[in-house]
C-alpha positions in Angstrom: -54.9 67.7 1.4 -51.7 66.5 -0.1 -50.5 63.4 -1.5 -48.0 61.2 0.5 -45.1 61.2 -1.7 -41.7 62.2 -0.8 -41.3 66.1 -1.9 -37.7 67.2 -3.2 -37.1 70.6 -3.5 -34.1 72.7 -4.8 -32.4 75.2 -3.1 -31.8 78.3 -4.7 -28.3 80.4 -4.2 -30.0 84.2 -3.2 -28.5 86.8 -5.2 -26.8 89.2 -2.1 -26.8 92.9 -2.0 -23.1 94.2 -1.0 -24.1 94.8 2.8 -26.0 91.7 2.9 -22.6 90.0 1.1 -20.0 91.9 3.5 -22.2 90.2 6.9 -22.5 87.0 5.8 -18.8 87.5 4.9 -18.2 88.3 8.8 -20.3 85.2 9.8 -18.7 82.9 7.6 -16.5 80.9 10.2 -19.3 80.9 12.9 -21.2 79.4 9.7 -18.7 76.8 9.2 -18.2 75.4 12.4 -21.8 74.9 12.4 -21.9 73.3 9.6 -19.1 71.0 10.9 -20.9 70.2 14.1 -23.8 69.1 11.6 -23.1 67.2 8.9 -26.0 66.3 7.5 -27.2 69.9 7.3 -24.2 70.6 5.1 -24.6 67.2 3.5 -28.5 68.7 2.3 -27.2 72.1 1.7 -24.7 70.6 -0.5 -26.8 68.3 -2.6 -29.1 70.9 -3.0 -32.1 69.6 -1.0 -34.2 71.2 1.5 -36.6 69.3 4.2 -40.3 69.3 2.6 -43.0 71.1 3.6 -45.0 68.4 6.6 -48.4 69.6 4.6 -47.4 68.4 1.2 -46.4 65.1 2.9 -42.6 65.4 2.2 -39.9 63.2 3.2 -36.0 65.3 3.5 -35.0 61.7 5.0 -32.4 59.3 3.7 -29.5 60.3 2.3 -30.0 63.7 1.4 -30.1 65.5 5.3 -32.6 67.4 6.4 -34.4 66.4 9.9 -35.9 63.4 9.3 -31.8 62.6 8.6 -30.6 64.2 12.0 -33.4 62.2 13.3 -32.2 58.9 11.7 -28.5 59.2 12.8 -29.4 60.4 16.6 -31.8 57.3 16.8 -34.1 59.5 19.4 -37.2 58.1 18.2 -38.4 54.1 18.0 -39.2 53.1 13.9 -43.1 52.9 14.6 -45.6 53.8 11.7 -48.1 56.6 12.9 -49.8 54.5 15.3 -48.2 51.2 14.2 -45.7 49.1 14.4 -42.7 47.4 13.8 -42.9 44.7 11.1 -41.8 41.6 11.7 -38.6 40.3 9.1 -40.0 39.7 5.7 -43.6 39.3 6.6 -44.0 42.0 3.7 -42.0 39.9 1.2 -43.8 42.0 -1.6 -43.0 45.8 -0.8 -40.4 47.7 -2.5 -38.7 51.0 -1.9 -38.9 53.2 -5.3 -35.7 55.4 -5.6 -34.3 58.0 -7.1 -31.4 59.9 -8.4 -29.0 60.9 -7.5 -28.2 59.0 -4.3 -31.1 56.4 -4.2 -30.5 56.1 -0.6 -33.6 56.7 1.0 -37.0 55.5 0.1 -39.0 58.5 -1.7 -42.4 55.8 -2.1 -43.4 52.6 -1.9 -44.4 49.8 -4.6 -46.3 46.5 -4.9 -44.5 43.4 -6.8 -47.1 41.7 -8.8 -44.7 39.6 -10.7 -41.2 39.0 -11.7 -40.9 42.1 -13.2 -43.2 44.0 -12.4 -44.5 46.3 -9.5 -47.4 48.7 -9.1 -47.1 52.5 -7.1 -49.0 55.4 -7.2 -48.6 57.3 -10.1 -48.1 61.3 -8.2 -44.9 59.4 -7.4 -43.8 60.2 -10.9 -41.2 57.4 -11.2 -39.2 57.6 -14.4 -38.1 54.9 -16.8 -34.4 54.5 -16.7 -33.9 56.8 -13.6 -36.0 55.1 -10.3 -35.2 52.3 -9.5 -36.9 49.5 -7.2 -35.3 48.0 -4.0 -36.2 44.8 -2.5 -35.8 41.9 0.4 -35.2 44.0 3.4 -37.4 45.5 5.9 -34.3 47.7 6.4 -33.7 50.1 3.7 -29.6 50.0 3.9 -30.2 45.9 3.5 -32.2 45.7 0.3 -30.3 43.6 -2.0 -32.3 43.6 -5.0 -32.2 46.5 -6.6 -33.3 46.7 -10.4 -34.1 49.3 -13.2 -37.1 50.5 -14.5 -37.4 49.7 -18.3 -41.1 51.6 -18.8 -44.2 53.1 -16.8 -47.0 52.9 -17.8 -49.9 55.3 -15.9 -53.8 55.0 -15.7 -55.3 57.2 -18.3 -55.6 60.3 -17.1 -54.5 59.6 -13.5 -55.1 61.8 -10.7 -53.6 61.6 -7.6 -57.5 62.6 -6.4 -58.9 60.0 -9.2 -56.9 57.2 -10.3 -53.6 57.4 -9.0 -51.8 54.3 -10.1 -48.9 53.5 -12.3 -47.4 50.2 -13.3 -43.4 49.7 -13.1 -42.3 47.0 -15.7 -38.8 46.5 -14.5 -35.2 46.0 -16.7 -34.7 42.4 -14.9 -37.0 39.9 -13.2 -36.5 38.9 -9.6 -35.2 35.2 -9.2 -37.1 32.6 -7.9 -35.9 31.7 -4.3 -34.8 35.4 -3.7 -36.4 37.3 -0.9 -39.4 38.8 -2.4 -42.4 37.7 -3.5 -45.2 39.0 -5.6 -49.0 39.4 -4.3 -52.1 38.8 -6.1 -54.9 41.6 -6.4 -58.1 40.7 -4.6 -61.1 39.8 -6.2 -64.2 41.8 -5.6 -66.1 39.6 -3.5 -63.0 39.0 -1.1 -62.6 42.6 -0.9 -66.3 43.3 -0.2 -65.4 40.7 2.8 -62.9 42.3 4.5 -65.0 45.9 4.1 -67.7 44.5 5.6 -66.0 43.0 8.5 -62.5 42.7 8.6 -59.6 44.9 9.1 -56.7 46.1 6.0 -53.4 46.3 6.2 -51.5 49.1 5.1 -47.0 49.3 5.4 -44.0 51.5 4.4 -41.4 53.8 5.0 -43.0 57.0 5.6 -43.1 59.3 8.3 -43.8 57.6 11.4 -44.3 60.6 14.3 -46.7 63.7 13.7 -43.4 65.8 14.2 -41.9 63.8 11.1 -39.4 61.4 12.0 -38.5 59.0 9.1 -37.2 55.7 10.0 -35.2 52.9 7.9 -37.2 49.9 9.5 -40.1 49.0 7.6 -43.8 49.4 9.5 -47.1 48.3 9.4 -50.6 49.6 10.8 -54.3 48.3 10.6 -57.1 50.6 9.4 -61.2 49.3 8.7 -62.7 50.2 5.6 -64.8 53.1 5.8 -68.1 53.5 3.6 -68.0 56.1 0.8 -71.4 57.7 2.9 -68.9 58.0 5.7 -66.0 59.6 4.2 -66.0 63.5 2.7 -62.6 62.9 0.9 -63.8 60.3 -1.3 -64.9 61.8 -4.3 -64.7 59.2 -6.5 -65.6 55.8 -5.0 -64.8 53.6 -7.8 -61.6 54.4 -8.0 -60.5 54.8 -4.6 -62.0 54.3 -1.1 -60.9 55.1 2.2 -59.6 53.6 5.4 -58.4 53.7 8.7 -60.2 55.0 12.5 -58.0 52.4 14.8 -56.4 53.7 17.8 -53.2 54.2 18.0 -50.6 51.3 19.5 -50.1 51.8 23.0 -46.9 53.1 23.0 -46.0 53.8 19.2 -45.0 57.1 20.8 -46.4 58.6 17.1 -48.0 61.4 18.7 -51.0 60.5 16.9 -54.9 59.6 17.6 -55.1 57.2 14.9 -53.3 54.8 12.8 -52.5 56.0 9.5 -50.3 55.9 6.8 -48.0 59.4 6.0 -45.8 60.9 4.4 -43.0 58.8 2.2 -45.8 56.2 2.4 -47.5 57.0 -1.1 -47.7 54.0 -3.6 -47.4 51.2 -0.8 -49.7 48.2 -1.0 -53.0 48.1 1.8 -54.3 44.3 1.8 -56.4 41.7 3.4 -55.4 38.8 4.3 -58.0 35.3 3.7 -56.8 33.7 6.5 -57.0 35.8 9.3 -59.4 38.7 8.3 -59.5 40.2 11.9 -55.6 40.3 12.5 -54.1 40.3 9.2 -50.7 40.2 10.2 -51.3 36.7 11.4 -52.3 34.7 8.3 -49.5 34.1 6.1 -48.2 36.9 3.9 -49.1 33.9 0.5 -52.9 35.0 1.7 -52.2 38.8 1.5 -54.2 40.2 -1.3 -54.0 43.7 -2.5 -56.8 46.2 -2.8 -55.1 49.7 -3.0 -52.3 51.8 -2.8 -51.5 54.4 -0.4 -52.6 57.5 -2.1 -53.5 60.9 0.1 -55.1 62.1 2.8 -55.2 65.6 5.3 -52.4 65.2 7.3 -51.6 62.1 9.2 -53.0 60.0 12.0 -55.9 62.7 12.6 -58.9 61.1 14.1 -61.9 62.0 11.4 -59.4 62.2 8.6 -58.6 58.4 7.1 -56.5 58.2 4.6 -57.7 58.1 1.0 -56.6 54.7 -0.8 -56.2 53.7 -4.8 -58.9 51.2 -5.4 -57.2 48.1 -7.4 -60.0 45.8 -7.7 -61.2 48.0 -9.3 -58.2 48.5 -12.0 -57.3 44.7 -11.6 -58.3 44.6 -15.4 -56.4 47.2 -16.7 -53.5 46.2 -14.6 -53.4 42.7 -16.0 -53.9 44.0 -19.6 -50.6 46.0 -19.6 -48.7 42.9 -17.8 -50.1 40.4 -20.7 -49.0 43.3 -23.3 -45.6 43.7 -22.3 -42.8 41.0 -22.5 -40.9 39.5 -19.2 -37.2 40.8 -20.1 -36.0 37.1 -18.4 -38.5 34.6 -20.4 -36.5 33.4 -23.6 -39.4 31.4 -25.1 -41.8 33.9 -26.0 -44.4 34.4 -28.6 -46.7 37.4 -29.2 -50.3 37.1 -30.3 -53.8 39.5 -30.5 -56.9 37.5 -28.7 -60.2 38.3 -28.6 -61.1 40.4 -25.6 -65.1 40.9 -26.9 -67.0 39.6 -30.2 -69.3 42.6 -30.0 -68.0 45.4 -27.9 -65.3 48.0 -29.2 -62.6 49.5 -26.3 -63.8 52.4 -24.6 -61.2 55.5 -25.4 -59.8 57.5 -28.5 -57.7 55.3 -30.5 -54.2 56.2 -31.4 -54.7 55.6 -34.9 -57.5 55.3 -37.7 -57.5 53.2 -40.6 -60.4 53.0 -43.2 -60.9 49.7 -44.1 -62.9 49.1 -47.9 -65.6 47.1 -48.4 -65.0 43.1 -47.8 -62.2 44.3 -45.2 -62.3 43.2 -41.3 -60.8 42.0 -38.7 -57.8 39.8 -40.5 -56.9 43.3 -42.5 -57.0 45.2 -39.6 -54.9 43.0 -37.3 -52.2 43.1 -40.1 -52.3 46.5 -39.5 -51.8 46.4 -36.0 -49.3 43.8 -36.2 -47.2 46.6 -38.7 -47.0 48.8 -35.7 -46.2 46.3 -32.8 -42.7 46.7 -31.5 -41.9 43.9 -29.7 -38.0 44.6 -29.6 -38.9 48.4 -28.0 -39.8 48.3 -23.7 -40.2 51.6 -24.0 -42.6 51.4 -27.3 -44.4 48.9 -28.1 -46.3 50.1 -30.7 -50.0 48.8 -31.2 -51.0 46.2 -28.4 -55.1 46.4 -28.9 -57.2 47.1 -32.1 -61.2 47.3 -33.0 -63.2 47.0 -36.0 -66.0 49.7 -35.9 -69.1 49.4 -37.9 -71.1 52.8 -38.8 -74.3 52.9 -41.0 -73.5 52.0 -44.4 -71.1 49.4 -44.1 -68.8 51.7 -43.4 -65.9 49.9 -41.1 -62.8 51.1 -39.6 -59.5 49.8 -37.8 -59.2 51.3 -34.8 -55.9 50.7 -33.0 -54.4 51.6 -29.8 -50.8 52.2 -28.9 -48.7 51.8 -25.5 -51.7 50.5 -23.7 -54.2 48.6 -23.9 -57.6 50.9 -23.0 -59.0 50.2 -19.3 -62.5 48.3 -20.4 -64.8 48.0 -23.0 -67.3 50.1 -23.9 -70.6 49.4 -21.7 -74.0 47.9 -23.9 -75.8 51.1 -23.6 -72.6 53.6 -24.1 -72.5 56.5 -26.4 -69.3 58.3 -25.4 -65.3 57.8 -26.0 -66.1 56.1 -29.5 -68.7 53.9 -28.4 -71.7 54.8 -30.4 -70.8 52.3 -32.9 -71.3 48.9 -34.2 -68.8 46.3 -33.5 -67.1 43.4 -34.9 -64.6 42.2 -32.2 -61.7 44.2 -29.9 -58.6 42.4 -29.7 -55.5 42.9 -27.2 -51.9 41.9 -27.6 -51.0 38.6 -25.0 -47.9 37.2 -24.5 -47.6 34.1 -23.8 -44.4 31.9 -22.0 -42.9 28.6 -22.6 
């Protein structure tokens, strides 16, 4: 069981003993012309990069050789998603291709664009701020023309590629209105519970798209039903991920496989429903695609009996709109900052960052000031404190309690004891911007 993230490995130079040295010595032109006859092979060897291992879901496509490479160039195998197919031009106007260094020519996982600058991926894809980087407006990957910088990442506490596996991508630039992307909109829970109950989900990317891993540069698209947690061994945590898929294969997607499925390369890619044509997504209009979950893991790929295992988003959709009110648009020039009320008598569920004792009298107003000391709003990368609480013990005692980076994923429950919420409260506040 492996997540479906491109793997990157480095090759090591082996240290030769002097007869091992004096034959590869003797071999070294037949070595050569080989390598001449194969250019990408000595393109891989020279960056360093060996093909991944198919069970850790590994992609050595793109530009860094390897046979998902050879396989690109030769053109011996048609672009189809395990099982899939081809999509049509921009009907997925809100995928990206995350990148990374040092050639950023091949697509490593995918991403969702929920706004102007920002976009959502899985977080075992371990993008980094100031290093990935986000492509755009192409189903082909050598046609993306929008291409921007991660300025931060922010990651679901304590996520798992098993558990929560989601990371949000707030970008150095925002995409311009009338260019050729467009963000989605996360589903709401009773549309979701829709589609699960009788409709199909949509899932589309890069990834492997034959069981004997050919990578293509066309961008695909499959159709898998929701399956009940009852039904499926691999999900062990069902409110935070579910799983999906069981369809036949396309008749001639020449995948090799039973099913269709997401793969390898496909990690971090959006699965949706669409409210206008629940049954055959791909016909409603890509403004009534809605997301519900990100391409997370699964064992192996397009195996009847082994769906793939999918980051629930509904389910995060607060979180996830918590860190986007939290952290500034780099494009809006009109901006103010300000700390709302998220709950009158509820404190945030999770271990503050910081502590303050607040004396007798003192509440909320002190303890916003205080939070308002530590707000950055100059520093993407640190933002300082964007939530604070005011706890109330026995006693009278009350204390600030004030979160940095993030804003926490909920509030604690009414009958909660744990992760600070055996106390009193007197209101839990978040940072919002606000445009205009």
């Amino acid at each position: 069981m492996a997540p479906r993230a491109v793997q990157r490995r480095r090759v090591r130079a082996a240290r030769l003993a002097p007869p091992a040295l004096a034959l590869v010595l003797a071999l070294a032109p037949l070595l050569l012309a080989a390598a001449l006859l194969r250019p990408c092979a000595a393109q891989a060897l020279a960056e360093g990069h060996a093909a991944a291992d198919d069970s850790a879901s590994g992609d050595g496509a793109g530009g860094s050789g390897g046979a998902a490479s050879l396989q690109r160039q030769q053109g011996g195998v048609e672009p189809f998603v395990v099982g899939g197919s081809l999509a049509p031009p921009l009907r997925f106007p809100y995928i990206a291709s995350l990148r990374f260094p040092p050639s950023y020519s091949y697509t490593s996982c995918g991403a969702s664009l929920l706004g102007r600058a920002v976009a959502l991926t899985a977080h075992h894809c371990r993008p980094k701020a100031g290093k990935s980087r986000v492509y755009l407006g192409s189903n082909d990957e050598a046609d993306q023309d929008i291409q921007l910088g991660i300025a931060r990442v922010v990651k679901y506490p304590r996520a798992r590629y098993k558990t929560q596996d989601l990371a949000l991508l707030f970008l150095d630039a925002c995409v311009a209105p009338g260019q050729r992307a467009e963000p989605i909109r996360i589903a709401t829970q009773a549309e979701f519970d829709a589609a699960a109950a009788g409709g199909l989900l949509m899932f589309s990317g890069w990834g492997m798209s034959t069981s004997y891993g050919h990578y293509p540069d066309q961008l695909r698209y499959g159709y898998g039903r929701y399956i009940d947690p009852g039904q499926c061994k691999f999900n062990r945590n069902p409110e935070a991920q579910f799983c999906a898929g069981e369809l036949p294969a396309v008749p001639g997607s020449n995948s090799g496989t039973a099913v269709q499925d997401t793969a390898s390369g496909d990690s971090g890619g959006p699965i949706v429903l669409n409210l206008a044509s629940g049954a055959a997504p791909l016909n409603g209009p890509a403004a009534e695609d809605r997301l519900v979950g990100l391409t997370s893991w699964g064992k192996g790929a397009g195996r009847s009996g082994f769906p793939g295992v999918y980051t629930n988003i509904v389910a995060a959709a607060d979180w996830v709109q918590y860190q986007i009110d939290a952290n500034r648009r780099p494009c809006e020039p009109n901006a103010t900052a300000a700390f709302e009320l998220a709950s009158a008598g509820r404190l945030w569920y999770g271990r503050p960052s910081d502590t303050l004792k607040l004396a007798e009298g003192q509440g909320a107003p002190e303890c916003r000031a205080a939070c308002e000391a530590e707000f950055a709003p100059g520093d993407a990368a640190a933002p300082g404190c964007v939530a604070f609480a005011v706890s109330a013990a026995g006693g009278g005692k009350r204390r600030c309690e004030m979160f940095h980076g993030q804003v926490p994923p909920r509030l604690c429950g009414a009958c909660e004891k744990k992760r600070g919420c055996d106390k009193g409260s007197e209101g839990a506040y978040r940072l919002v911007w606000k445009y205009g």
